[in-house]
KOLBA-440140 format. One record per residue (C-alpha): residue number from 1; residue in one letter; chain; x, y, z. Coordinates in pm, whole numbers. Layout:
! residues N
     k   r   c       c1       c2       c3
   NUM   A   A        X        Y        Z
...
This chain:
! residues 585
     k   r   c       c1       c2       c3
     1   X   A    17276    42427    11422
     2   X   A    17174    42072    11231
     3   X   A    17424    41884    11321
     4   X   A    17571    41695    11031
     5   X   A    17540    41980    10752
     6   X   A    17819    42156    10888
     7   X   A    18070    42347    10660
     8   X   A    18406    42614    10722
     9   X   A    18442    42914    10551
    10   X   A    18784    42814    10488
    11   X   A    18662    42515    10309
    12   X   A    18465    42660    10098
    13   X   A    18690    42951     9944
    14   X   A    18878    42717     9757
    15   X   A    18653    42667     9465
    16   X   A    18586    43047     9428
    17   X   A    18645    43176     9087
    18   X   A    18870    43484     9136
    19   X   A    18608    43707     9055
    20   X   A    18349    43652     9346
    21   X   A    18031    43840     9353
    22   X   A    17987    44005     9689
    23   X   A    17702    44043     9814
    24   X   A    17569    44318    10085
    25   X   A    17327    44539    10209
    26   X   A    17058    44517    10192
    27   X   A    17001    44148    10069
    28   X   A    17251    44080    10375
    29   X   A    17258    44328    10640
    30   X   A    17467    44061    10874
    31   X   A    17662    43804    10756
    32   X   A    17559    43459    10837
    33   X   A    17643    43122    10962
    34   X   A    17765    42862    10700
    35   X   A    17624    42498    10738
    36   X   A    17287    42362    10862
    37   X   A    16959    42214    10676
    38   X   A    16629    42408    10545
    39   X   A    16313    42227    10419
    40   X   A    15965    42375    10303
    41   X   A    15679    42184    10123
    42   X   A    15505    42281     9835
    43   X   A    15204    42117     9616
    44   X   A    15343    42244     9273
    45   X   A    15580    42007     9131
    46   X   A    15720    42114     8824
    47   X   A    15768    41798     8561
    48   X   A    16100    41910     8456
    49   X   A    16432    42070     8590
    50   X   A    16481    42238     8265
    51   X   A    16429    42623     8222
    52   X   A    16378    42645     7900
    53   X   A    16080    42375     7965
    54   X   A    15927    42491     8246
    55   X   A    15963    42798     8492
    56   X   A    15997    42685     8821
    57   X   A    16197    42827     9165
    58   X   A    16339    42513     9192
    59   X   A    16520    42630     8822
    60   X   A    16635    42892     8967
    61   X   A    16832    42766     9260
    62   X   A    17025    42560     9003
    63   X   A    17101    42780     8699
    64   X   A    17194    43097     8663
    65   X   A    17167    43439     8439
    66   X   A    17476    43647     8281
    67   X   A    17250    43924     8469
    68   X   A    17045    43939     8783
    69   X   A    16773    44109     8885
    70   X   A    16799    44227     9265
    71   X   A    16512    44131     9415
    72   X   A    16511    44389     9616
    73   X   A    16617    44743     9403
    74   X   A    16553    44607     9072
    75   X   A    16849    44698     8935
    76   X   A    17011    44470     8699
    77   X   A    17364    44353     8792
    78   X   A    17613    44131     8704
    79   X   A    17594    43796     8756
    80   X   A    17798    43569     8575
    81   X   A    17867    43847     8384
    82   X   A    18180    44035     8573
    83   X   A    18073    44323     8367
    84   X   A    17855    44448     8074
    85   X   A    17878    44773     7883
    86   X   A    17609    44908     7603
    87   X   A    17752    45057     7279
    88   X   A    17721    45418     7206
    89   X   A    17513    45360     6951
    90   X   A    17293    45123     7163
    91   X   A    17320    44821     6936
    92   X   A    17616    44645     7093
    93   X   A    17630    44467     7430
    94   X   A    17923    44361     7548
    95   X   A    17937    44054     7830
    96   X   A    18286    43984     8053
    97   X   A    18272    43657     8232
    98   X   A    18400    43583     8570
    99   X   A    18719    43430     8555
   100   X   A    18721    43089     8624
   101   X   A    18359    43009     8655
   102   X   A    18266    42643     8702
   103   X   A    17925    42404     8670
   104   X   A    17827    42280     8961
   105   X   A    18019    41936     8863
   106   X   A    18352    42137     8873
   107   X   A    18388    42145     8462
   108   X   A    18489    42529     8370
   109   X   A    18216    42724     8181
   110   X   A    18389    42833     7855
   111   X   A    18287    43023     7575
   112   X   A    18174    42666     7442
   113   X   A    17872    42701     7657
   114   X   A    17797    43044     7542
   115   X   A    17758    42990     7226
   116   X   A    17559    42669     7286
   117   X   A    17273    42841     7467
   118   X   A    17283    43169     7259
   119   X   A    17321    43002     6905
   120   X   A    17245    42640     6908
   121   X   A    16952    42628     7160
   122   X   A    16801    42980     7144
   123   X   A    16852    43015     6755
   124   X   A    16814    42661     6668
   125   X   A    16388    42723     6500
   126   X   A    16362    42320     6477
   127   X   A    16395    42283     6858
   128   X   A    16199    42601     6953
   129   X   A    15918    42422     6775
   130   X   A    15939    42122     6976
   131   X   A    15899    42304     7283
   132   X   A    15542    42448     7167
   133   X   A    15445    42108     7204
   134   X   A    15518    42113     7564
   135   X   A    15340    42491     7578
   136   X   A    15622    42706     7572
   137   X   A    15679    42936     7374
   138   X   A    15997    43064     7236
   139   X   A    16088    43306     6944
   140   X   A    16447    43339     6808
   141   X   A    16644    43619     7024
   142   X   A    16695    43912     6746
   143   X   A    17098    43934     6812
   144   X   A    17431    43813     6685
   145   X   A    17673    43631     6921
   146   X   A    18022    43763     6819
   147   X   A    18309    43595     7066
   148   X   A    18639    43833     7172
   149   X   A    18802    43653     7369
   150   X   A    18809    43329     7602
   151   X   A    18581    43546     7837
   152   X   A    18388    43830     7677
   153   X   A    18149    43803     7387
   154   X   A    17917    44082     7215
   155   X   A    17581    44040     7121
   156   X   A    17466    44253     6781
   157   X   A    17172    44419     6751
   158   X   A    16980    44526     6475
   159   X   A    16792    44810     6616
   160   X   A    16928    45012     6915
   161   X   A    16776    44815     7204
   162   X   A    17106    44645     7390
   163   X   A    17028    44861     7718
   164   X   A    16688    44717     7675
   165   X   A    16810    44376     7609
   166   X   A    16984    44311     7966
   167   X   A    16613    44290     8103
   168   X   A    16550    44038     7931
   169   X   A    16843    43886     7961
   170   X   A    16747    43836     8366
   171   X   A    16424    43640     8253
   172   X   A    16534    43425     7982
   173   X   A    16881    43321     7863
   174   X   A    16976    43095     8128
   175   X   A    17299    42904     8028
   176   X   A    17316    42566     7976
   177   X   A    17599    42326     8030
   178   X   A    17716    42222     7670
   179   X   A    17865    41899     7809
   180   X   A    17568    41779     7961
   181   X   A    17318    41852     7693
   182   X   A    17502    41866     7371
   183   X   A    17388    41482     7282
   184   X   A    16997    41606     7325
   185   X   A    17035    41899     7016
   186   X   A    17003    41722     6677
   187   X   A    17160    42037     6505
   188   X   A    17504    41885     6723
   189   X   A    17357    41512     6724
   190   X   A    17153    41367     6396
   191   X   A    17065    41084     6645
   192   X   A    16909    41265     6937
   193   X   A    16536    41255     6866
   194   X   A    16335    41613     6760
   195   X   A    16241    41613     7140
   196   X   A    16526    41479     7333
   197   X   A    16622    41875     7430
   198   X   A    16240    41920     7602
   199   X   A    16285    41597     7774
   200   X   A    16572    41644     7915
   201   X   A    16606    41669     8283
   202   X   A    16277    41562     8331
   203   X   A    16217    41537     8728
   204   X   A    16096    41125     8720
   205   X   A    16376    41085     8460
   206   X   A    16698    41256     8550
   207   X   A    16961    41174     8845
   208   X   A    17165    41412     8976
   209   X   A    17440    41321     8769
   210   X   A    17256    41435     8458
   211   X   A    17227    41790     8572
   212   X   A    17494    42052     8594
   213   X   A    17405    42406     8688
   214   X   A    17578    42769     8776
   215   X   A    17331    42802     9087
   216   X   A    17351    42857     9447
   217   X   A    17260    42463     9486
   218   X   A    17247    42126     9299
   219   X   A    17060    41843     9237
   220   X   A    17165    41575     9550
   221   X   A    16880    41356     9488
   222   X   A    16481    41327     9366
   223   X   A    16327    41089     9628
   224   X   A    16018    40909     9405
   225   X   A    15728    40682     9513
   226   X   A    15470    40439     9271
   227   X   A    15555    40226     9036
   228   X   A    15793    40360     8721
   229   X   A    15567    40514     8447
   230   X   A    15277    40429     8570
   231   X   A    15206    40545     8940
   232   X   A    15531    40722     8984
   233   X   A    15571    41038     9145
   234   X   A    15828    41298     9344
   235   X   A    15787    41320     9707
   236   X   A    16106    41536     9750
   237   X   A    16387    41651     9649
   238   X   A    16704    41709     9786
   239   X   A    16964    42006     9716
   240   X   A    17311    42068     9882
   241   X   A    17553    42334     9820
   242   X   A    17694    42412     9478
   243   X   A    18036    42410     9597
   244   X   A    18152    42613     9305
   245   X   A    17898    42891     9338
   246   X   A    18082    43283     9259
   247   X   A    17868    43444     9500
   248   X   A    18037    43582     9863
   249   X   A    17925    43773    10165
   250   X   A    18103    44037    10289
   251   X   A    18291    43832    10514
   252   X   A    18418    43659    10217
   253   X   A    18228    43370    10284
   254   X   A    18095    43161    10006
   255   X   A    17699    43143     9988
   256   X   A    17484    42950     9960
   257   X   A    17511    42970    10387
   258   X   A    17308    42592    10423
   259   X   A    17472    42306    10309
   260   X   A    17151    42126    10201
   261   X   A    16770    42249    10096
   262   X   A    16499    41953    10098
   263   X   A    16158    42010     9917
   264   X   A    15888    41799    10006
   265   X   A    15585    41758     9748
   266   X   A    15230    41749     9953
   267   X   A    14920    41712     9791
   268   X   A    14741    42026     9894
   269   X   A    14920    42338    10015
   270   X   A    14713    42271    10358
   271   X   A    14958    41994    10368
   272   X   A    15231    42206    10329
   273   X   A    15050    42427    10617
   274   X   A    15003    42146    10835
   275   X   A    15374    42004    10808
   276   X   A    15498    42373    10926
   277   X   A    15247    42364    11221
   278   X   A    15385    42047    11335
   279   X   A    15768    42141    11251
   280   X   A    15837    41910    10969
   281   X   A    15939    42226    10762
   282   X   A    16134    42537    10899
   283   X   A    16002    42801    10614
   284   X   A    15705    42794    10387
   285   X   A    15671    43116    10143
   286   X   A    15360    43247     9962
   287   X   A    15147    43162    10268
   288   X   A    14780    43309    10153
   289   X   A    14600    43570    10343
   290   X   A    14386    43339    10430
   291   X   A    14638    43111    10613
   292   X   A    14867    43382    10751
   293   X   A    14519    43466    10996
   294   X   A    14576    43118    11108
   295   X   A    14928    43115    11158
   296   X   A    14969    43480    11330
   297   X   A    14919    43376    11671
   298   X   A    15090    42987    11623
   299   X   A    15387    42923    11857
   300   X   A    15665    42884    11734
   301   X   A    15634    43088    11401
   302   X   A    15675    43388    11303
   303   X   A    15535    43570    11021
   304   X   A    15753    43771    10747
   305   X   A    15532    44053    10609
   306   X   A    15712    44249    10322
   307   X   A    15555    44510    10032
   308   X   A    15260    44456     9815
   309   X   A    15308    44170     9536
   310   X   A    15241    44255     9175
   311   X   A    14868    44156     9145
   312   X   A    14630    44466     9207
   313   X   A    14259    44451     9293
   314   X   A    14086    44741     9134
   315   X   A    13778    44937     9067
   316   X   A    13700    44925     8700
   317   X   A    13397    45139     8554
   318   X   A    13252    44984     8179
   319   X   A    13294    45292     7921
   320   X   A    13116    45093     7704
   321   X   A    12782    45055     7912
   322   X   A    12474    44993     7736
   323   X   A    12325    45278     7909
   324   X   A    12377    45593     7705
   325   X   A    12371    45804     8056
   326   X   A    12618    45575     8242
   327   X   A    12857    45510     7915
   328   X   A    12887    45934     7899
   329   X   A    12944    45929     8292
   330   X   A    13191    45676     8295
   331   X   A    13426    45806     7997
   332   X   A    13390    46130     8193
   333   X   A    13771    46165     8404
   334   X   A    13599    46424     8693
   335   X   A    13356    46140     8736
   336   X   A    13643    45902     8825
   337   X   A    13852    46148     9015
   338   X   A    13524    46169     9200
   339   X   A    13486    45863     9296
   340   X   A    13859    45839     9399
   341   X   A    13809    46125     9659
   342   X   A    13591    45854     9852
   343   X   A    13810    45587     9847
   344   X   A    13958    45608    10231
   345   X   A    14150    45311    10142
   346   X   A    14309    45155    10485
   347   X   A    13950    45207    10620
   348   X   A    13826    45001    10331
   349   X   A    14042    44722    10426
   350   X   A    13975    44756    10805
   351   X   A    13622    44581    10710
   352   X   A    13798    44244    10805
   353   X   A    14021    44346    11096
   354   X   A    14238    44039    11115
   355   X   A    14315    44038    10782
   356   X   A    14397    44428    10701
   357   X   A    14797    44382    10802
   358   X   A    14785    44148    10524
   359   X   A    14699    44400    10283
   360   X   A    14880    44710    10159
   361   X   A    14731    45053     9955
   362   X   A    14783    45115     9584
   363   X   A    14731    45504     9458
   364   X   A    14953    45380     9157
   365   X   A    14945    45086     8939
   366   X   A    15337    45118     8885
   367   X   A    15473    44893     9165
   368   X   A    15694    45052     9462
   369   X   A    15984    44888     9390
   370   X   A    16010    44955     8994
   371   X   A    16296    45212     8908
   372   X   A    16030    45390     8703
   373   X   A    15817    45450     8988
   374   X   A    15783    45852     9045
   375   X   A    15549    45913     9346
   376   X   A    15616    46277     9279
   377   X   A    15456    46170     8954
   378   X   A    15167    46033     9059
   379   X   A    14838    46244     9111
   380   X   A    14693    46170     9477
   381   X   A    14296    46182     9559
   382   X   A    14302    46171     9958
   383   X   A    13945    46119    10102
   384   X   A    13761    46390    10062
   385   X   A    13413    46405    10052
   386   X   A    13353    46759     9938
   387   X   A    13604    46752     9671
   388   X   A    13420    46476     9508
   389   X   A    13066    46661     9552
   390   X   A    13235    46928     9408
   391   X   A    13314    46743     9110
   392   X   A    12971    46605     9055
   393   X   A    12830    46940     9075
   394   X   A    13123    47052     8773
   395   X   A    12958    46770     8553
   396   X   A    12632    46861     8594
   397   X   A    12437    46589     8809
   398   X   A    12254    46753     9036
   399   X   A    11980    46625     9332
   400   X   A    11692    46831     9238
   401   X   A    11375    46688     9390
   402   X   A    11636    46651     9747
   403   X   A    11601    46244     9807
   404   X   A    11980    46218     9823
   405   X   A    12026    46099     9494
   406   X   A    12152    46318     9157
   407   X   A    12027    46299     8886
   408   X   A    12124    46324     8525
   409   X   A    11942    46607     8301
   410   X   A    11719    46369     8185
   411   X   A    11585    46300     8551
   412   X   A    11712    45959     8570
   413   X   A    11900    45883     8866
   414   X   A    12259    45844     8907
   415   X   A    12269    45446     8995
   416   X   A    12475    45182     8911
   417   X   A    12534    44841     8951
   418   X   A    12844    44721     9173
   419   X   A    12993    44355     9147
   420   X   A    13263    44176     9299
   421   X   A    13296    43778     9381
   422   X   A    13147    43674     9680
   423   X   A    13432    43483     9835
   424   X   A    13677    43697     9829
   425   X   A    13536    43898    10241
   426   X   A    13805    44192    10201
   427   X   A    13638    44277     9868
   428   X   A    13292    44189     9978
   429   X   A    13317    44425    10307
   430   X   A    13483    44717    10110
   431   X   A    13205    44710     9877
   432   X   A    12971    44775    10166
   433   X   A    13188    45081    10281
   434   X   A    13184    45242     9900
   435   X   A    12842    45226     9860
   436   X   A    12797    45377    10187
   437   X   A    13034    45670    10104
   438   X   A    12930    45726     9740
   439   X   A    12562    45751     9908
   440   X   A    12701    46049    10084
   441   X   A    12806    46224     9741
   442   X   A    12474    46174     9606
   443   X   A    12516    45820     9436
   444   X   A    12330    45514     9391
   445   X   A    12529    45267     9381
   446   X   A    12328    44854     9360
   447   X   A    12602    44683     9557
   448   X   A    12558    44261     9452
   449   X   A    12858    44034     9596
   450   X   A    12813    43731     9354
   451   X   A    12945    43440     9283
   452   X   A    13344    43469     9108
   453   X   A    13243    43270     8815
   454   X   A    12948    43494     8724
   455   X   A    13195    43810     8752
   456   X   A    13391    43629     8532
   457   X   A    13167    43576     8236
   458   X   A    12976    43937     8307
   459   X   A    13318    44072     8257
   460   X   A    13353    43861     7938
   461   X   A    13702    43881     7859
   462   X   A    13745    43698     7562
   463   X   A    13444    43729     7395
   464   X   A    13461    44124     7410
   465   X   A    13041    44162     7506
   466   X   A    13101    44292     7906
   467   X   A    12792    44294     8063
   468   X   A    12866    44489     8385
   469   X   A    12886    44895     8478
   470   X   A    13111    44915     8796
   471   X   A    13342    44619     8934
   472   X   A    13594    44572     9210
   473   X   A    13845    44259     9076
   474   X   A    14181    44157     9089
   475   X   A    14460    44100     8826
   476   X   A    14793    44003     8846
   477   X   A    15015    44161     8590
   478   X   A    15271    43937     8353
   479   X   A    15644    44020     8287
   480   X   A    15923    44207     8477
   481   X   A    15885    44503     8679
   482   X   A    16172    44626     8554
   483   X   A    15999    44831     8209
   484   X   A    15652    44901     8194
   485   X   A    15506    44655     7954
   486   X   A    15349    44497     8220
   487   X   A    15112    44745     8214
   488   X   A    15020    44647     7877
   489   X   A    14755    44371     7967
   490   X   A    14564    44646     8157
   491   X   A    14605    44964     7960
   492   X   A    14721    44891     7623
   493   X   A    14435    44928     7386
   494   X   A    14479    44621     7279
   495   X   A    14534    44459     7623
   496   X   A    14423    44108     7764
   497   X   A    14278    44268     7985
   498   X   A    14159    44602     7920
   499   X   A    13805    44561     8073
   500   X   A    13778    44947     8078
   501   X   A    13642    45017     7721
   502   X   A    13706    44724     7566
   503   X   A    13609    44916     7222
   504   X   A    13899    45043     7273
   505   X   A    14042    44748     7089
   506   X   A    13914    44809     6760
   507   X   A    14104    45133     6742
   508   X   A    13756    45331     6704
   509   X   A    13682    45668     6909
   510   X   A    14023    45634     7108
   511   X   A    14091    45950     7348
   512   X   A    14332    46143     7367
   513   X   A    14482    45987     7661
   514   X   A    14462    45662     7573
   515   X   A    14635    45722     7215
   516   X   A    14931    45846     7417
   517   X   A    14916    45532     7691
   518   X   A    14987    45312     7381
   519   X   A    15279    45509     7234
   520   X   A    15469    45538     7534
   521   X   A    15405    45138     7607
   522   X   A    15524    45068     7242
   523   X   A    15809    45328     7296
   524   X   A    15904    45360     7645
   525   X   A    16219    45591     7492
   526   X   A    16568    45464     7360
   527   X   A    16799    45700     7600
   528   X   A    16775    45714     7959
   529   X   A    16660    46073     7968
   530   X   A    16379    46016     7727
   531   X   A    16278    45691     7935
   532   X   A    16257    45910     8194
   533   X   A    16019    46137     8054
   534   X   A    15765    45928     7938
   535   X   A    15765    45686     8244
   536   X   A    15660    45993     8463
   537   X   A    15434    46099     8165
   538   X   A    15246    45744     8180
   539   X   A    15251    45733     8537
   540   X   A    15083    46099     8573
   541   X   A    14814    45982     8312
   542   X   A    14718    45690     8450
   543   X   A    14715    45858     8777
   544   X   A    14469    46129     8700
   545   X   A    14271    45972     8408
   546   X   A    14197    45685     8655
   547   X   A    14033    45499     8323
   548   X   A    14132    45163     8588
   549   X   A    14150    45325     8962
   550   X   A    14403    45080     9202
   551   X   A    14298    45019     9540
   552   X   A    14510    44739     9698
   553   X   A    14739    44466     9714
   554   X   A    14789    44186     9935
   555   X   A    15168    44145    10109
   556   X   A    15399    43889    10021
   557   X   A    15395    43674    10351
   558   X   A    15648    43393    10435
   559   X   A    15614    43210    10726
   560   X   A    15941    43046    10912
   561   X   A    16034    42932    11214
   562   X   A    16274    43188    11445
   563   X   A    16604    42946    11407
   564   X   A    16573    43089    11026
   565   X   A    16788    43406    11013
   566   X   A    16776    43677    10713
   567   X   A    16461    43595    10610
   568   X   A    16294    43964    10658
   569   X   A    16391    44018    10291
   570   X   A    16190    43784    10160
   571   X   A    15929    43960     9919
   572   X   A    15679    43873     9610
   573   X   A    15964    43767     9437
   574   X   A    15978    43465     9648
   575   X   A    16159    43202     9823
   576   X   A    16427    43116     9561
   577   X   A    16535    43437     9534
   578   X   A    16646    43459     9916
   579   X   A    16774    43099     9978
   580   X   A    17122    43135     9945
   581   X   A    17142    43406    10156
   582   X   A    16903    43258    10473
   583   X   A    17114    43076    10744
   584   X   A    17048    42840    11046
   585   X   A    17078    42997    11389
C-alpha cells in the first residue's frame, strides 16, 4: 500500500449520512482495502469542471445524480435519491433524499439546492442560451418541481412519462451546490454577468475551494504550467476522497476505497501509453485495439477485457442504388438474410489473429447489457452456405451459362461493389473472407479497401447523394442504453445516419417494416407490459429485415497494473464509473 494515503474504516463512518448506499455484487464481489494512491494519464482535458458545460469523467467523479445508472445491469437506482416512486397515473415522480446528505465541503444539501438546479438553472431560458454559445445545448426540462417536505419533492408532468423521466434523470440533472454558484445566476444576482454560470469552474480558473460536489472525490488541486492567459495549461489534477460521500461496501466501509486519484494531462494518448509502460501510471482505460496488441505481452500489466462497447461496425447495402437491378436486390429481405447465412463471424475476425480477442460478435444491434435486450427475440442466421443458395434460388438469380456467377433475368451478373477504409486491417481482412464466401453462393462481389475519407464522402451523409452499393463501416450510437432511441440515428427514417435508403427520409415509398421501426422508436409504450412488447417487436424486425446487418464490436479494454484490485468490472462505460470502487493491494 502507498504509504502516506492511508485511511481507517472507523474514520471514515463518521461523516456517513444515515442513509448509506451499499453497494455489492457484482460492482464489488470482495470488499476492499481503504487508503492508497491511483493515477492514469489522459490527452483530453476538458476546459471546465462544470457538467452542465462540458461532459467529462472527471464530472462525474465529483457530482452526482438523484439516480444512477449501474454500469453494469442498467438498472436505474437510487442515488441520492433514498427512494423514488412513479404515480399511477404516470405523471408524478416522487424523489426521497438521503437523510443528511452533505457537499463535499461538509455544508448539508437541502431542498435549497433542489430547487436551484431544477428551477433556477434548468428552467432559467436566459442562461440555457448562454450555454449555446459554449455548444451545449439545453432545452427546458418539461416538469414542475413541487417540494413536500425538507427531503422529498415531486416533479409534475404533463404527459404520462415520469417512469420515462428517471432515465434521463441519470444523464442530465446533476445537482449543483446553491452556495457555491448562486452569485453566477443573474435570475438570483442582477450583477453576475449573462455568462458567469458557463464560466464557472473553469479548469485554469477555479481552485478547489470554488467547487463543491456530491461525488466519490473532490477537487484537491489543478497543477498548471505557462504563463496565465496566455501559455497556460493543466498538467494534472489532483482528487482525494470526498469524505462525505453516502456510498458503503458491504463491510460498511465508506467508498471511495483510495484516498487520492491524480490525472496527468499528456499530449498524445501514446504519452499516456508510454507513462504506463514505464510505471508512472497504475491504470489507463480505453486502451485502443491497436495498443492493447502492444501491451498484451508487457510485464508488469495486465489487460482487463470486458463486453463489446456501444459502437457497431456493420454491413450496410444502398436501397437506393443507381442500378435498377441492384436497388430491387437490395430492398429485397431474402437477399439480406442471404448474405447473413455467410457471415461466419469469429472467422471473419480471425483474419488478424492478434487482434481477434479484442473483438466481440454482434447478431443484434440492441446491446447485451440493455434491459430490452431479448436474445430469444432476435432472429439468428448461423453460417450456412446452402441456406443462403437456397435463398438466391427463391428470388430468382440463377447461374445459367455455369461460370459461378448468377445472374439476374436480364443476364446481367449479380456483382457489386464492396468498400471499407483501408486502415482499419480487421475490416480490410474480413472483406477478403466475404468476398470469398459470397463467391461460393454465386456472387460477385468487387472488393476495394480505400482510403476512410473517400468512404466517407461516397457514403455522403449529409448531403443525402450516396454513391456506394455495399459497405462494411462503423458507427457509434448516441444516448443511453437504457431505451432504444439510440437506435434512432441508424434506423429511424429520419436518422443521422440511416445510410440504408436514405430516401427513406423524405417519407416516400416507406415499407412496411420500416413504418413500424419508426412508431415503436417514437412510442416505445407507456406501461411496462406494452414496452415490453414492442422492444421484442423492434428487436425481431431488425433482426430478420437486416435493412443494416451487425457484425462486430470491439471490447472495452483497460489496462492496469496487478497492485490494482476490482478492476475486472471495468466496461465501455469507463473508468469513472469504477473508481470508487478499485483499491490498492
Amino acid at each position: 500500500m502507498a504509504s502516506g494515503f492511508v485511511s481507517s474504516p472507523a474514520s471514515r463512518a463518521q461523516n456517513l449520512p444515515s442513509s448509506a448506499k451499499i453497494v455489492g455484487a457484482p460492482l464489488i464481489e470482495t470488499p476492499g482495502r481503504p487508503g492508497g494512491e491511483l493515477r492514469d494519464a489522459s490527452a483530453s482535458v476538458p476546459r471546465s469542471l462544470n457538467p452542465y458545460v462540458e461532459f467529462s469523467d472527471l464530472a462525474l467523479l465529483l457530482q452526482a445524480h438523484l439516480v444512477e445508472v449501474n454500469p453494469l445491469t442498467l438498472a436505474v437506482e437510487p442515488a441520492l435519491a433514498e427512494s423514488f416512486a412513479t404515480s399511477e397515473d404516470n405523471t408524478k415522480l416522487t424523489i426521497t433524499l438521503r437523510e443528511g446528505l452533505r457537499w463535499s465541503d461538509g455544508e448539508l444539501l437541502t431542498m435549497d439546492d433542489i430547487l436551484f438546479t431544477f428551477v433556477d438553472v434548468l428552467q432559467d431560458e436566459e442562461l440555457l442560451r448562454s450555454l449555446q454559445e459554449f455548444g451545449v445545448d439545453i432545452s427546458p426540462p418539461p416538469f414542475q418541481v413541487v417540494p413536500v417536505d425538507e427531503r422529498t419533492f415531486r416533479f409534475d408532468f404533463s404527459a404520462p412519462v415520469a417512469d420515462q423521466a428517471l432515465g434521463d434523470l441519470t444523464g442530465i440533472a446533476t445537482v449543483l451546490p446553491k452556495h457555491k454558484l448562486a452569485g453566477t445566476v443573474t435570475k438570483l444576482n442582477p450583477n453576475a454577468a449573462p455568462d458567469a454560470f458557463a464560466r464557472a469552474w473553469g479548469l485554469l480558473s477555479t481552485t478547489a475551494d470554488q467547487i463543491a460536489g456530491l461525488g466519490p472525490f473532490r477537487v484537491k488541486e489543478i497543477q498548471k504550467t505557462g504563463i496565465p492567459f496566455i501559455s497556460e495549461r493543466a498538467t494534472a489534477i489532483v482528487l482525494e476522497r470526498n469524505p462525505y460521500y453516502w456510498k458503503v461496501d458491504s463491510a460498511g466501509t465508506q467508498l471511495p476505497y483510495v484516498d487520492r486519484f491524480t490525472r496527468s494531462f499528456v499530449a498524445t494518448s501514446a504519452d499516456a501509453v508510454a507513462r504506463l509502460k514505464s510505471g508512472q501510471i497504475d491504470l489507463l482505460g480505453g486502451v485502443t485495439v491497436a495498443n492493447a496488441v502492444g501491451l498484451a505481452d508487457q510485464p508488469g500489466l495486465q489487460l482487463v477485457v470486458y463486453g463489446p462497447v456501444p459502437t457497431i461496425t456493420l454491413l450496410s447495402f444502398n436501397q437506393d442504388s443507381a442500378d435498377p437491378d441492384l436497388k430491387t436486390l437490395f430492398r429485397d429481405a431474402r437477399f439480406r438474410q442471404a448474405v447473413a447465412y455467410t457471415l461466419d463471424r469469429p472467422t471473419l475476425l480471425q483474419g488478424v489473429p492478434e487482434r481477434a480477442p479484442f473483438f466481440a460478435p454482434r447478431e443484434s444491434f440492441v446491446h447485451p447489457i440493455s434491459p430490452f435486450f431479448n436474445e430469444a427475440a432476435t432472429a439468428k442466421f448461423e453460417f450456412d452456405l446452402g441456406k443462403a443458395k437456397a435463398l438466391l434460388d427463391a428470388i430468382g438469380l440463377r447461374d445459367t451459362n455455369g461460370d459461378g456467377v448468377r445472374e439476374f433475368s436480364s443476364g446481367k451478373r449479380v456483382a457489386f461493389e464492396l468498400i471499407t477504409n483501408d486502415n482499419n486491417p480487421v475490416r480490410v481482412e474480413a472483406g477478403k473472407l466475404m468476398q470469398v464466401n459470397l463467391q461460393q453462393i454465386g456472387i460477385e462481389a468487387d472488393y476495394r479497401p480505400i482510403p476512410f475519407d473517400e468512404v466517407v464522402q461516397r457514403l455522403d451523409i449529409e448531403g443525402q447523394e450516396p454513391d456506394y452499393q455495399a459497405v462494411i463501416i462503423g458507427f457509434g450510437v448516441g444516448g443511453s442504453l437504457i431505451t432504444p432511441g439510440y437506435l434512432q440515428d441508424l434506423f429511424g427514417s429520419q436518422g443521422d445516419v440511416h445510410i440504408q435508403r436514405f430516401s427513406d427520409a423524405q417519407g416516400e415509398d416507406l415499407p412496411a417494416t420500416q413504418r413500424r421501426i419508426d412508431e415503436i422508436l417514437a412510442n416505445p409504450g407507456s406501461t411496462p407490459e406494452e414496452r415490453t412488447g414492442r422492444l421484442n417487436e423492434l428487436q425481431q424486425i431488425l433482426s430478420e429485415d437486416l435493412s443494416l446487418i451487425p457484425l462486430w464490436s470491439e471490447r472495452a479494454i483497460t489496462a492496469i497494473r496487478p497492485q490494482v484490485k476490482n478492476a475486472q468490472v471495468i466496461n465501455h462505460f469507463g473508468l469513472a464509473s469504477f473508481l470508487e470502487v478499485l483499491w490498492k493491494e
